[in-house]
N, C-alpha and C positions, 0 to 999 in steps of 0.2 A: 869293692872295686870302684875304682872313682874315673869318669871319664872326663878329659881333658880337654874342651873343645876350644879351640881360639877362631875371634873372628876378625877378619881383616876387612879394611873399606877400602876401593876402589874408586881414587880420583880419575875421569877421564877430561882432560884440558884439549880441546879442541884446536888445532892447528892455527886456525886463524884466530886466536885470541893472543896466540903466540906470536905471530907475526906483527897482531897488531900494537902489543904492549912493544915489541922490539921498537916499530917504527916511530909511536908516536912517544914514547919514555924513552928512549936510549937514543935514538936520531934525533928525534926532535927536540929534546933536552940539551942534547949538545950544539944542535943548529942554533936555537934560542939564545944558549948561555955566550955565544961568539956572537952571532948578531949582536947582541947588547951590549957586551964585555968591550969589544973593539972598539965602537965609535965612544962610550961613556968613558971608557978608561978605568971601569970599573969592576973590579973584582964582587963585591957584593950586588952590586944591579945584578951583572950575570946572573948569580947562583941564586937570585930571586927570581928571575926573569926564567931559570931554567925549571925552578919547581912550582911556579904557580902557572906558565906554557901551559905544558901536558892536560894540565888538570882542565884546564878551558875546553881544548881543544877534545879532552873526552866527553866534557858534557854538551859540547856541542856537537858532536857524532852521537850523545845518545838518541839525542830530537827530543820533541816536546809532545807532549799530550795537545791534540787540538783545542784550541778553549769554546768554553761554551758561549753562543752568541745569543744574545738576549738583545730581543725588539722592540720598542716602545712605541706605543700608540697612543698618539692623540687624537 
């Protein structure tokens, strides 16, 4: 007799991760890609300007590691 066990994994995606991919990739993308687009007249600026946006602006809400301060003595 042969037992059948299957196993499933359980993604849990946290609310605000979801809110925040909406705001900053789908609002902000499309605010970016019009800011740009309108004044340049540019269909390509936009659609540059709308996927390299986001990306900024997520590593700039990750924050940085403080750096290390080093003192020199004379």
């Amino acid at each position: 007799m042969t037992t059948n066990s299957q196993n499933f994994i359980v993604v849990v995606i946290p609310l605000s991760e979801i809110k925040k991919f909406v705001l900053i990739d789908i609002i902000g993308g499309t605010a970016l890609y019009y800011m740009i687009r309108l004044p340049m007249h540019s269909v390509m600026a936009g659609m540059i300007g709308s996927m390299i946006g986001p990306f900024i602006v997520r590593r700039s809400l990750r924050g940085k590691a403080p750096r290390k301060v080093r003192t020199l003595l004379f």
